[in-house]
C-alpha positions in Angstrom: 105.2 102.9 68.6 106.1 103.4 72.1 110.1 102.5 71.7 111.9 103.8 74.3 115.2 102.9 72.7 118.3 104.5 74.2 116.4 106.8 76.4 117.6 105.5 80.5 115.1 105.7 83.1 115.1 104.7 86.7 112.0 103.6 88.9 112.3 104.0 92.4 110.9 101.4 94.5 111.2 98.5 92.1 112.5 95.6 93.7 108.8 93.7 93.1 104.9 94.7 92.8 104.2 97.5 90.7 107.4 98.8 90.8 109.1 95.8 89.1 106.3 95.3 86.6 107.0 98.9 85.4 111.1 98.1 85.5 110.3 95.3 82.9 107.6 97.1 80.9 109.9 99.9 80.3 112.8 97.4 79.4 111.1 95.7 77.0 110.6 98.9 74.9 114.3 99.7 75.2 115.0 101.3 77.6 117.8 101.1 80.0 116.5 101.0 83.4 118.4 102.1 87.2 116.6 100.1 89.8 116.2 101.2 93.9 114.5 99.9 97.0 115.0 101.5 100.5 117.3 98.5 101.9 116.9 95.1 100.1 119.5 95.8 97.7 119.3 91.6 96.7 115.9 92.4 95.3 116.8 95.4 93.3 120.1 93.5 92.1 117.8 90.9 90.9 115.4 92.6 88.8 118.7 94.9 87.5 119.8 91.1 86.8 116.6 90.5 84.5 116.7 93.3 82.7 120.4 92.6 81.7 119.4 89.5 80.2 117.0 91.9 77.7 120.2 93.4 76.5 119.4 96.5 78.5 122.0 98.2 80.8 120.6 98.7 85.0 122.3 99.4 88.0 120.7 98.9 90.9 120.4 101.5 94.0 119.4 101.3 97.6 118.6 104.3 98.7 115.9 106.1 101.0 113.9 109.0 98.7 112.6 110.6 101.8 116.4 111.4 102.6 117.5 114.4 100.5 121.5 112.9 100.6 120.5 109.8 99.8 118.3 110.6 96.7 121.1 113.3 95.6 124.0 110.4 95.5 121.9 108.3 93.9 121.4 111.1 90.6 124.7 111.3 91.0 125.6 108.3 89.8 123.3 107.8 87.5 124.5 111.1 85.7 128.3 109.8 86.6 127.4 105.9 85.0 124.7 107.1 81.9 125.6 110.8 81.7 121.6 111.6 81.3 118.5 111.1 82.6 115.5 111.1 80.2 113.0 109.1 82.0 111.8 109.2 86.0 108.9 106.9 87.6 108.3 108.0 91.4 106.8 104.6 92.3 108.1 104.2 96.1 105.5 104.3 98.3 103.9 102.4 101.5 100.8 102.2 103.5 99.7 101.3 107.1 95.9 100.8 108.6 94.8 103.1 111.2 92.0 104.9 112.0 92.0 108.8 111.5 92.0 109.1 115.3 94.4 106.7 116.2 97.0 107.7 113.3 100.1 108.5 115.1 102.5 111.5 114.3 105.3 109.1 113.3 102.9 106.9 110.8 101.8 110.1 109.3 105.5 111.6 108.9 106.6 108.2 107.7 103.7 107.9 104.8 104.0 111.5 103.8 107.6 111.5 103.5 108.1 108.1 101.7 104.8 108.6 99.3 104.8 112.6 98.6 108.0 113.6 99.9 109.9 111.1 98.3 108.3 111.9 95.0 109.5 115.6 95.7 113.1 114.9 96.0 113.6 112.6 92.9 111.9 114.5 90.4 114.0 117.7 91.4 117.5 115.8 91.1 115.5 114.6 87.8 114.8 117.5 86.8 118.4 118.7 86.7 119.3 115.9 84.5 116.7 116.7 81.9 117.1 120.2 81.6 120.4 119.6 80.2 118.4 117.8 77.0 115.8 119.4 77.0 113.6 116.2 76.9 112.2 114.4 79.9 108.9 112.9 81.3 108.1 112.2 84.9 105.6 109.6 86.0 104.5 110.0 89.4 102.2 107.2 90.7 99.1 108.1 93.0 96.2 105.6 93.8 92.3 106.0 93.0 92.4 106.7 96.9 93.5 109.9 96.1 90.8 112.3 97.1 88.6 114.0 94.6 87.0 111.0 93.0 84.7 110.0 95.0 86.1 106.4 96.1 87.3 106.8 100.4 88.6 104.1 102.3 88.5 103.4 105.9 91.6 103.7 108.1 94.1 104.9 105.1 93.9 109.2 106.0 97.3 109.2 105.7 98.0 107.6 102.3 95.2 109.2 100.9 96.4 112.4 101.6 99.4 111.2 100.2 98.1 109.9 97.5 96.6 113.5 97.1 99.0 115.6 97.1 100.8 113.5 94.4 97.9 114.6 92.3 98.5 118.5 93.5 102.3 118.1 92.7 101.8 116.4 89.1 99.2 119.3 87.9 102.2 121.9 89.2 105.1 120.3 88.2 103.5 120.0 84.9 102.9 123.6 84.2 106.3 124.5 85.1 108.3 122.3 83.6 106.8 122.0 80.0 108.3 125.2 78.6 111.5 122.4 79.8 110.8 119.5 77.5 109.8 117.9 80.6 106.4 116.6 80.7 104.7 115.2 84.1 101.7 113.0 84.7 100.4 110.6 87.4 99.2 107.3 87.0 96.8 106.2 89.4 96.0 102.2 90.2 93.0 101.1 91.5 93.5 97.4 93.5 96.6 95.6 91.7 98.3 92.3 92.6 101.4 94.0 95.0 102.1 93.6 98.6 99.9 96.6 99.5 96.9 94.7 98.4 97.7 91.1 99.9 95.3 91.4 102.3 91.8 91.9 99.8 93.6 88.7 98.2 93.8 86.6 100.8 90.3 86.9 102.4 87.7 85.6 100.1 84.9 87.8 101.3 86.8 91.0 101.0 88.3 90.1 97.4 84.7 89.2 96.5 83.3 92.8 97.9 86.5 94.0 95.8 85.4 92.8 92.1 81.8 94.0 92.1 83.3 97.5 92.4 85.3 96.4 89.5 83.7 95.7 86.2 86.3 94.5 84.3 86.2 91.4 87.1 89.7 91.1 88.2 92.8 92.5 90.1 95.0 94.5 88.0 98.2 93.0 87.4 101.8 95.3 88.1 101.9 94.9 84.1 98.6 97.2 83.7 100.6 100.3 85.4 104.0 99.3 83.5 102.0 99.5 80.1 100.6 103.3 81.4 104.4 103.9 82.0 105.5 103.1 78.8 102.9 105.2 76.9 103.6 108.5 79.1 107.2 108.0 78.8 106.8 107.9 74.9 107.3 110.2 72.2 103.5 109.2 71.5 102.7 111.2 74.6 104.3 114.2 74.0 100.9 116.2 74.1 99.9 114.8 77.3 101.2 116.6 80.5 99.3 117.6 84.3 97.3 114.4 83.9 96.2 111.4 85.8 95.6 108.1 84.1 93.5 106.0 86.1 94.4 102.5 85.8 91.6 100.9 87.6 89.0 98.3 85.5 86.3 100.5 85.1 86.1 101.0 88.7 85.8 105.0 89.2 83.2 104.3 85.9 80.5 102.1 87.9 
C-alpha cells in the first residue's frame, strides 16, 4: 500500500521542518522528489542529496512561490528534467507575531502572499502538468489555526487567515479539478517540531500549557504530516478529495 513508485512530486518549502520530513516520507515510498526554498539553495541541495542516496531522482529549486515568474520557471523545468508532474505539496509558508492592531500592511501582504498566494501559483503550473495524464493529487497544508474549528491564537490574524483561505481554496480546487484526475486536500498540523514552533519548545511553561491541550502528550514530529502526505498522494486515496486531515494529537478532540 501507499507506493508511490515512479510517480515525481515536488514539495515546496522543503529545505527542513515539515517540509523536509514530507520530502523524505514521500521518497521512501518511491517517489522521486523536486525540492525548493525561497533562497538557501545549500539546504534544499542537501535534502535533494538525501533523497539521492534512496535511489530516488531530486533536483533542487530556489525559487519564491509568491512570484508568478519564479514559480512558472520552476514547472518549467521540472516538466523539461521529468516530463510530468503527478504529485504537488504546497508546504511553503511563514509566520510573524503581532497583534491584530499593530499588524502592518507589509506583514500582512508578506504572509498572505507566501502562505495562500504562493499555494495559488503552484498548484496552477501543477495543474497544467497533470492534466496532460489525467492523474494528479495536490496536498495543500493549512494549520489547526485555520478558522472554523474553534482553536484562536493571539497575535497570529494574519496566518490564520492564511491558514483559512487555504481551507477555502482546497474545498474549490477540489470540485473543479476532479472531473481532471486531480484530486485536492489540505492537511492541517496542530504544534509540530519545525522552526515555526521553536518558541512553545524552548520555554518550559508554555510547552507545558501546550501538551494539556494535546492528549496524545507530545509535539508532533515533521514525520506525522509526511505520513498524511503519502496517504493523500496514494492510489489508496483516490476517493478522498476537498478534505482536511487534521494532524494534531487529539487536540481539536479534547
Amino acid at each position: 500500500m501507499f507506493d508511490l513508485t515512479g510517480k515525481n512530486a515536488l514539495v515546496t518549502g522543503s529545505s527542513r521542518g515539515i517540509g523536509r520530513g514530507i520530502a523524505l516520507a514521500l521518497a521512501g515510498q518511491g517517489a522521486n522528489v523536486a525540492t525548493n526554498c525561497a533562497t538557501n539553495s545549500d539546504k534544499c541541495d542537501l535534502i535533494s542529496a538525501e533523497i539521492r542516496k534512496m535511489g530516488r531522482e531530486s533536483i533542487s529549486f530556489t525559487a519564491d512561490v509568491s512570484k508568478k515568474a519564479e514559480v512558472a520557471r520552476m514547472f518549467s523545468e521540472i516538466k523539461e528534467k521529468w516530463g510530468r508532474l503527478d504529485i504537488l505539496v504546497n508546504n511553503a509558508g511563514v509566520i510573524d507575531y503581532a497583534s491584530f492592531d499593530e499588524i502592518t500592511e507589509e506583514q500582512w501582504d508578506r504572509v498572505l502572499n507566501i502562505n495562500l498566494k504562493g499555494q495559488f501559483l503552484c498548484a496552477q503550473e501543477a495543474v497544467k502538468l497533470m492534466r496532460e495524464n489525467k492523474w494528479g493529487r495536490i496536498v495543500n497544508i493549512a494549520s489547526i489555526s485555520s478558522g472554523g474549528v474553534g482553536i484562536g491564537f493571539k497575535n497570529i490574524s494574519h496566518y490564520t487567515a492564511s491558514k483559512g483561505g487555504v481551507v477555502a481554496l482546497t474545498e474549490n480546487m477540489a470540485v473543479e479539478l476532479a472531473r481532471d484526475g486531480i484530486n485536492v486536500n489540505a492537511v492541517a498540523p496542530g504544534a509540530i517540531e519545525s522552526d515555526m514552533s521553536s518558541a512553545v519548545q524552548q520555554d518550559p511553561k508554555l510547552l507545558e500549557a501546550t501538551l494539556t491541550q494535546i492528549p496524545k502528550g507530545r509535539i508532533g514530529k515533521p514525520e506525522d504530516i509526511g505520513a498524511a502526505a503519502v496517504f493523500l498522494a496514494s492510489n489508496e486515496a483516490d476517493y478522498i478529495t476537498g478534505t482536511v486531515l487534521y494532524v494534531d494529537g487529539g487536540w481539536l478532540a479534547g
